[in-house]
N, C-alpha and C positions, 0 to 999 in steps of 0.2 A: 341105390348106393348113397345119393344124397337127399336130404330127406328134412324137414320142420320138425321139432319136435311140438316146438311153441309159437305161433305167429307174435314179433312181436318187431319195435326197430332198429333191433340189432344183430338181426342175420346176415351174411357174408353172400356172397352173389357172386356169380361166374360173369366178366365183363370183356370183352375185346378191346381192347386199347384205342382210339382213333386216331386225329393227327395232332400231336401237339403244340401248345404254347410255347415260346421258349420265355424263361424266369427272365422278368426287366433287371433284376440285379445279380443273376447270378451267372457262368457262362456252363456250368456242370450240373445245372437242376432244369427239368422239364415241369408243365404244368398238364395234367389231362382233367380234362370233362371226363367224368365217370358217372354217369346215370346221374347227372344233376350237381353233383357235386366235384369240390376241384381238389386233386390231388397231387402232391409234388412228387415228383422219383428223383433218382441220376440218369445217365446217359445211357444206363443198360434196360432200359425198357425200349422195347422201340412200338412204334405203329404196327397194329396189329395183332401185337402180343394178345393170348387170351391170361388171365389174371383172373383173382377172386379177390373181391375189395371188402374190406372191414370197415366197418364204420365207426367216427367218436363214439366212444364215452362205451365200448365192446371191450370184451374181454377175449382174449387169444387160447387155447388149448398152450399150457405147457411143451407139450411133442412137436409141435410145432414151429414155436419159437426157438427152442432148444436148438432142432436138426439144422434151421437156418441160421443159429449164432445172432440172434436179435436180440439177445439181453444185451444190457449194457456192463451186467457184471457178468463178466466170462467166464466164470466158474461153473455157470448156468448154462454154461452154451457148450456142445458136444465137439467144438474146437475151442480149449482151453484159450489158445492164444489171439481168438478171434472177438471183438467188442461191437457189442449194438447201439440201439436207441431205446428200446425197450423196456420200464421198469419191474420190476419183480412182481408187483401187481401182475402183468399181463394184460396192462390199459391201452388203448388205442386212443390218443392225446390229439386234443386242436392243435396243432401247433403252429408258429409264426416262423417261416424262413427267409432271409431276410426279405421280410417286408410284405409279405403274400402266405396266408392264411393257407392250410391243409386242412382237408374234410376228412380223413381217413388212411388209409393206406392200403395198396396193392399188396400182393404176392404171388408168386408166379403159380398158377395150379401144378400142374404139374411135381413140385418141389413138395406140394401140400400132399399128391396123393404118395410121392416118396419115401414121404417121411413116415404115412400109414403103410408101407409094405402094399401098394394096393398095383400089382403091375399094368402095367404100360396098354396092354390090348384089352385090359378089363373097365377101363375109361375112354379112351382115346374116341373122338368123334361119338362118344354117349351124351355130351353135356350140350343144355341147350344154354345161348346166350341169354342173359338177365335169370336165371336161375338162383333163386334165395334158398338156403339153407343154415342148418346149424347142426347139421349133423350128418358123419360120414361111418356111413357101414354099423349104422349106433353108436357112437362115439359123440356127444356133446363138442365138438370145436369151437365154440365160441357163443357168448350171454352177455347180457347186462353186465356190467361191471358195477359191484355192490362194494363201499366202502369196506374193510375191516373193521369186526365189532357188530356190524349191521347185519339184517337179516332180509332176503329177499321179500318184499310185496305180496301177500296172498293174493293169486291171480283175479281178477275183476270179476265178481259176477258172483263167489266163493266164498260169504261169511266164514271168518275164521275160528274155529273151533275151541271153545270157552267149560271149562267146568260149570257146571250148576246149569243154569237154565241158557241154551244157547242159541244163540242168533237164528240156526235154521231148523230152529223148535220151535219159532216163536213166529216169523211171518210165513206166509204162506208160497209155497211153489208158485215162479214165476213171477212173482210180484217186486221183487224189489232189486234195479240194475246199477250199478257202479256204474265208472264214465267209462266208455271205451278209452284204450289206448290211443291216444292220437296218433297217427300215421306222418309219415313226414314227406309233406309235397314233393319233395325231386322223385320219390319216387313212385308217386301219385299223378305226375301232371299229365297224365293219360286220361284220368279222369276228365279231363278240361279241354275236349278237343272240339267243343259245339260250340261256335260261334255266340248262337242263339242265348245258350242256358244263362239264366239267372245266377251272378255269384255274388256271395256276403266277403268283405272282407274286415277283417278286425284286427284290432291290437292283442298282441298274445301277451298279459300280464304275469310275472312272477311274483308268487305267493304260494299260499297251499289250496287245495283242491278241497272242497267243499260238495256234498251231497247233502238235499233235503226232500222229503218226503212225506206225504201222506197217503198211509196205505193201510189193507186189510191184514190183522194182523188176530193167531189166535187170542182168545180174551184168559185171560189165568183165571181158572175157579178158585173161588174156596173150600173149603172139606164142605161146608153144609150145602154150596151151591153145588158142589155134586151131587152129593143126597140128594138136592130137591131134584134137578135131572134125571137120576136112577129114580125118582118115582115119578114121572111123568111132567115136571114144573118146566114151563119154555124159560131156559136160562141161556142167555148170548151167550156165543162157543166163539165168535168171532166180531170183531169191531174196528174201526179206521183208527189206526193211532201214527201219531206222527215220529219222526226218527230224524234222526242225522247222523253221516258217517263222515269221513276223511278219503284220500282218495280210493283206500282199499281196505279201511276196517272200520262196520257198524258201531257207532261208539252211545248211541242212546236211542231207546224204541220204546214210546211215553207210557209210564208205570209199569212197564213188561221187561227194560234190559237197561245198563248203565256200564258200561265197561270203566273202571279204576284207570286203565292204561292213556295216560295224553300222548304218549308217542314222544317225540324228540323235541316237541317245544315244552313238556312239562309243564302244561295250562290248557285249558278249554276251552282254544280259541273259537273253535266248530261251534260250541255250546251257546259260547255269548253270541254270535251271527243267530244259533237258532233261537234264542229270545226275542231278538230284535223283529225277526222274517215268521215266527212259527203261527202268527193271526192270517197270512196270505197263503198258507200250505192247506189247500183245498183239496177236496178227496179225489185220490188216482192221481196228482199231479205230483212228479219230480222236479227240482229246482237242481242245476249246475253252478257253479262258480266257482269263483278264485277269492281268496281273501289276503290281502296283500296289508300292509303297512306292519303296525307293532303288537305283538303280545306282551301285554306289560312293559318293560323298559328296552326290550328285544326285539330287534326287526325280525318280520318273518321271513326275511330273504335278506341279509348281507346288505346294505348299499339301495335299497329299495323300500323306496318310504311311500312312493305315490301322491307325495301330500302331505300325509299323518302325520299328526304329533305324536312325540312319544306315549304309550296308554293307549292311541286310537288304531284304527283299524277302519276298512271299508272292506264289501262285501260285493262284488261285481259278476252277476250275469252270463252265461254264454251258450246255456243251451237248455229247453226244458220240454219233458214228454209226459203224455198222460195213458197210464196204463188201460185197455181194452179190456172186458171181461174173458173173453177165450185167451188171454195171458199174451196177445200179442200189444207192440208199445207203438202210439199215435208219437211221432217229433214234428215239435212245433215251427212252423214257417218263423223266417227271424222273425218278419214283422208284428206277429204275433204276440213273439218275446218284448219286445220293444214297446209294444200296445199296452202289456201286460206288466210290465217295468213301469209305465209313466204314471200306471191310472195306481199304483200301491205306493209307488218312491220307489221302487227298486232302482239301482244303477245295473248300467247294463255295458259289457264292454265296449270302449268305443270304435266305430264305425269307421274306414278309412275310406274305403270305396262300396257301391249299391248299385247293379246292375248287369247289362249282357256283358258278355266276356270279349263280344264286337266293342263297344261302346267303350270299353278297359281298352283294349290296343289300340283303338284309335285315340285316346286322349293319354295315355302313357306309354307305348310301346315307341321304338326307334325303328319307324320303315324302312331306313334308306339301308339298312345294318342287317334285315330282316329278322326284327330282334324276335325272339320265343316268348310267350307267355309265363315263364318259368324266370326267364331273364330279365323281362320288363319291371315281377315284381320285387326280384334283388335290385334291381339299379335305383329304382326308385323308391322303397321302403326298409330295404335293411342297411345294414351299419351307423346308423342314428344313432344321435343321445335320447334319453327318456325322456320326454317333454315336460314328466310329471313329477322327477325326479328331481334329486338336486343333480347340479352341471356334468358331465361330462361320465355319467352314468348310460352304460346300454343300454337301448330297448332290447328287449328280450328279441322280438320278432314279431310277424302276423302269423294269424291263422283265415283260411278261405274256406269257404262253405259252399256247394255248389246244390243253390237252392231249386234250381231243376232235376234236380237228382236226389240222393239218399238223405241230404241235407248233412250229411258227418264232415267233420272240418277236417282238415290237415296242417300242419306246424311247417312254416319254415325259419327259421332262427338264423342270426345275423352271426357273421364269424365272431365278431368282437364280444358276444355273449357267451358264443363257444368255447372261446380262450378262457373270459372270465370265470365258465361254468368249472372248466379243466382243474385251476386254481383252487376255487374254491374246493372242490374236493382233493385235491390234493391236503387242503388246511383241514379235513376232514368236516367240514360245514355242511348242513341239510343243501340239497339240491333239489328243488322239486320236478317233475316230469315238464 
């Protein structure tokens, strides 16, 4: 009945209520911990409730906000006379009540399977708690929220499909990986229960996402190199050519592909990073990063310069693997990356903390509170200004690596970034992941 369509971080989740905060300012708003994250109600949620929570920056199913009268133009809601919070998007907003930061929002399940016709004995005691979904009986309930005008992300891994000579005619099966979707620690810090394991933690820069590559790629004949071929001549059918993409679409594969499209900055800001970096792109090796400051007279992100003067730009590090011959992908230990960054000039994201995940609570955690690991690294690394920025600019947030493990990072982002993010698309501005 509920079901993924897509893994990705903004599926809805089946949660139990637990016991709440009450709001320092308000006397008719509660506060709840909801799998990581804090969420504000009224008085009608109590302890206990089972709920399905949405997260920022999600889009709602229509039928659903409808039947519960959550718009906030009531014309949209199935009691005319009734008014939401809601906007016609179908956005799930950071919001600020007075004073105190919302990650998301509840809904009663129950209301949700109502609203689909789905009766009462045909769910009741089926649903397991922390259950992610985004889809009910097939029905899509809830996605990424994509601005108007824009077009969803071709999923990662998926060169997008081009007239004339096209991306997955051109490299070969297996060989060349986008960035995974980053995951977002609250509701990851399960991953993080071993004292022992090794964890990286970093700065999470806003900028645009960046892919480089050097890889096996087929070799384009000429008409007479095929002839010499069809009569026996050893003519290369394959050779290491190097590439770069954006977060999700191949934009250059050397002498073989050149996509016209820059995307939403309308300049080749990916291009110029690969001029700079394409003498260190070694065969089978992938390069990750962020590229943050200006594109021409334009910041790449609103408010977020890093440094840069206008015209510049930097090119920053955070993850790199070197593809295997049976098509399986070696990820590189950070320090590796780090070794590997110092002995070329690459910069490499910076480092906040390096070490056991024992060694982190004991020099940041609040024992007497018996604070979480989850909670130690909000209190002491989010809601900051950008150090790199000018004044009273967000940091975006960290990302943590747990390098006794799969090595894949996860994002936790500071609410004041989340607001900011909210804004910003509401101004209809690029957002990057």
């Amino acid at each position: 009945m509920l079901s993924i369509s897509t893994p990705s971080n903004y599926l809805a989740k089946v949660v139990q209520l637990g016991k709440p905060q009450k709001h320092p300012n308000a006397d008719k708003l509660l506060i709840w911990n909801v799998s990581g994250y804090e969420v504000i109600t009224d008085l009608s949620s109590k302890e206990g409730d089972i709920k399905v929570f949405f997260p920022v920056e999600c889009q709602i199913h229509d039928t659903i906000l409808s039947y519960m009268n959550m718009y906030a133009h009531s014309e949209l809601n199935i009691d005319k006379t009734k008014v939401g919070y809601i906007s016609d998007s179908r956005r799930v907003k950071a919001v600020k009540l007075r004073g105190v930061v919302s990650d998301g929002i509840v809904l009663p399940l129950d209301e949700i399977m109502a609203c689909f016709h789905i009766p009462e004995d045909h769910w009741k005691d089926r649903f397991l708690i922390g259950q992610e979904f985004d889809t009910i009986q097939g029905e899509i309930i809830c996605n990424k929220y994509v601005p108007a005008g824009r077009t969803q992300s071709s999923t990662p891994g998926q060169p997008r499909e081009r007239k004339g000579n096209r991306v997955q005619d051109i490299l070969l099966p297996n060989q060349f990986n986008f960035h995974y979707d980053t995951g977002k620690l609250p509701d990851n810090a399960w991953r993080f229960q071993n004292e022992d394991d090794q964890i990286v933690i970093t700065d999470k820069w806003h900028g645009t996402s960046a892919v480089y590559s050097n890889l096996i790629a087929k070799n384009k004949l000429t008409f007479w190199q095929k002839v010499k071929r069809f009569f026996g001549a050893d003519i290369r059918t394959k050779e290491w050519s190097k590439l770069y993409a954006s977060r999700s679409v191949v934009k250059f594969i050397d002498g073989k592909y050149h996509t016209p499209d820059q995307g939403y900055y309308n300049t080749d800001v990916w291009g110029k990073v690969f001029s700079e970096i394409q003498h260190v792109l070694f065969p089978a090796v992938t390069i990750y990063g962020e590229i943050v400051g200006y594109t021409g007279e334009k910041m790449i992100q609103k408010g977020y310069d890093y440094g840069c003067k206008s015209g510049d730009h930097q090119f920053v590090v955070y993850r790199m693997t070197t593809n295997i011959n049976d098509g399986r992908v070696h990820e590189w230990e950070w320090s590796e990356i780090v070794d590997f960054c110092v002995e070329h000039g690459l910069n490499y994201v910076p480092v906040i903390f390096k070490g056991t995940i024992k060694s982190f609570m004991t020099a940041y955690s609040d024992f007497q509170n018996n604070e979480s690991f989850l909670d130690a690294l909000k209190r002491n690394f989010l809601e900051q200004d950008c150090t790199y920025c000018k004044k009273g600019t967000p940091a975006e947030g960290i990302c943590v690596r747990n390098e006794s493990g799969s090595k894949i990072a996860y994002k936790l982002k500071s609410k004041r970034f989340l607001l900011g993010e909210s804004a910003a698309l509401d101004a209809g501005e690029e957002v990057a992941e």
